[in-house]
C-alpha positions as CSV (number, residue, x, y, z in Angstrom):
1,X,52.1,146.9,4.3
2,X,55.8,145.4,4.0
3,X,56.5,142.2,6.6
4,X,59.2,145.3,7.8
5,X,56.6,147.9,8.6
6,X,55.1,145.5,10.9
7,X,58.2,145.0,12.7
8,X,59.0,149.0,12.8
9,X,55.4,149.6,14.3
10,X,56.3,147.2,17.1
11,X,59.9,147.5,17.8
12,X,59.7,143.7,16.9
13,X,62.5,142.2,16.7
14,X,63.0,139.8,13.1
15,X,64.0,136.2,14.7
16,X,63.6,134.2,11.2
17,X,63.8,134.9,7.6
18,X,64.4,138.6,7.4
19,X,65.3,138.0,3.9
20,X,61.6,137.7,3.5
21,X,60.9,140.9,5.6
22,X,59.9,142.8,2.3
23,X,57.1,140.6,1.6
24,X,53.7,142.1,1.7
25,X,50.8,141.7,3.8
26,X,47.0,142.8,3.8
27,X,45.7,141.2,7.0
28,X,45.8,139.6,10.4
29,X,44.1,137.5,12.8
30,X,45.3,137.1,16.4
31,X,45.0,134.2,18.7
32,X,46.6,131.6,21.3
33,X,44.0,129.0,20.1
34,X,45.4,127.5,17.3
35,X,42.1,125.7,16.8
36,X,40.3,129.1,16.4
37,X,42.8,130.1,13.5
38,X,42.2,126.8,11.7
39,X,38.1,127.3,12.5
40,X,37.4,130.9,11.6
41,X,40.7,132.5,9.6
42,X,40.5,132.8,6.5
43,X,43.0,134.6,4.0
44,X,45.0,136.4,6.5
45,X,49.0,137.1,6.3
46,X,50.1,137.5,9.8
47,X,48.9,135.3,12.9
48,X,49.4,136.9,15.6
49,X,49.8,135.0,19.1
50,X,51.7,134.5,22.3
51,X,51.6,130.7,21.7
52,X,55.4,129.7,21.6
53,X,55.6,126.3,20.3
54,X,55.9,124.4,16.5
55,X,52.1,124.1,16.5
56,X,52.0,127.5,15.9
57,X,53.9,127.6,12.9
58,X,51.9,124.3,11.4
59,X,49.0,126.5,12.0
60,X,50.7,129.0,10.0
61,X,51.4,126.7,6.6
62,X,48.3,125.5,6.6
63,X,47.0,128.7,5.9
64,X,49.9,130.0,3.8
65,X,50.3,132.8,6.0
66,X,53.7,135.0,6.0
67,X,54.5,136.2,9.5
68,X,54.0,134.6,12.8
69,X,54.4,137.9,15.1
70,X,54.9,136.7,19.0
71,X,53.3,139.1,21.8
72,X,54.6,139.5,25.4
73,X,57.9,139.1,24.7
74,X,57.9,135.4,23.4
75,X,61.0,134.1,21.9
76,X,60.7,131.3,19.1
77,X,61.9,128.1,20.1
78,X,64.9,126.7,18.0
79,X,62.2,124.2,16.7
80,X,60.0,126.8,15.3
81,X,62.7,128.4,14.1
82,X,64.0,125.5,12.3
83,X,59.9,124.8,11.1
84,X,59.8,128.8,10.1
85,X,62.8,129.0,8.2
86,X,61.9,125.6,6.1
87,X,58.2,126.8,5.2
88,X,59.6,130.9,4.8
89,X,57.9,132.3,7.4
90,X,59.2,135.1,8.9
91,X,58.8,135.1,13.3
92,X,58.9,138.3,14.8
93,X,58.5,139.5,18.7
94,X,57.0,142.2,20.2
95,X,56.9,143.2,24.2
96,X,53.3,144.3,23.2
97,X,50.9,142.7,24.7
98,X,48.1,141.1,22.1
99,X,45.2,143.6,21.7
100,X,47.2,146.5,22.0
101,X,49.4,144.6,19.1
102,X,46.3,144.1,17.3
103,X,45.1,148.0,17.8
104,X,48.5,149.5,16.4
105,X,48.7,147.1,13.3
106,X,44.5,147.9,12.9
107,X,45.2,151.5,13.1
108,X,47.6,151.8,10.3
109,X,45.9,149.6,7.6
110,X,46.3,146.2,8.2
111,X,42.9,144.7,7.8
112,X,41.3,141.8,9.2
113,X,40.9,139.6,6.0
114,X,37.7,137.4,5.7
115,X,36.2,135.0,8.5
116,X,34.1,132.4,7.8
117,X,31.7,130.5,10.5
């Protein structure tokens, strides 16, 4: 599924690097615990949080993920924006709350990717 599929699906709104919006991703993971994305995610594309701060995209390059999708109507700060756009990752928002985010990009294809413990 294309980075812009993702964002159709949502209504999402691109707020970084729409250049990159035709990437493709195979998998998610959501969560506001950054430590639980470093812990147990493994090989996934999008993270998918309503944690609005740089930490979140650090998360992100240190699992090479693509797309940092923000839930409940979060709005990137210009410092992730500025981290995003250096590292190519593409921030989207969504007025969707988390799980139902989660259930709409599950029900369409977008896997889970692996977990490890």
């Amino acid at each position: 599924m294309k980075i812009s599929r993702v964002a159709e699906l949502l209504g999402a709104q691109v707020r970084c690097c729409s250049e990159k919006s035709d990437a493709e991703v195979c998998s998610a993971c959501g969560s506001d615990m950054m430590s639980d994305v470093l812990a147990f995610a493994k090989n996934q594309d999008v993270l998918i949080s309503g944690l609005c701060n740089p930490q979140t995209v650090r998360t992100a390059v240190m699992l090479d993920m693509k797309c940092i999708l923000l839930v409940r109507g979060k709005i990137p700060t210009p410092d992730m924006i500025t981290l995003a756009r250096t590292n190519d990752i593409v921030l989207l928002s969504t007025m969707y709350k988390m799980y139902t985010t989660c259930g709409i990009l599950y029900e369409k294809g977008l896997g889970s990717g692996e977990y490890h413990e």
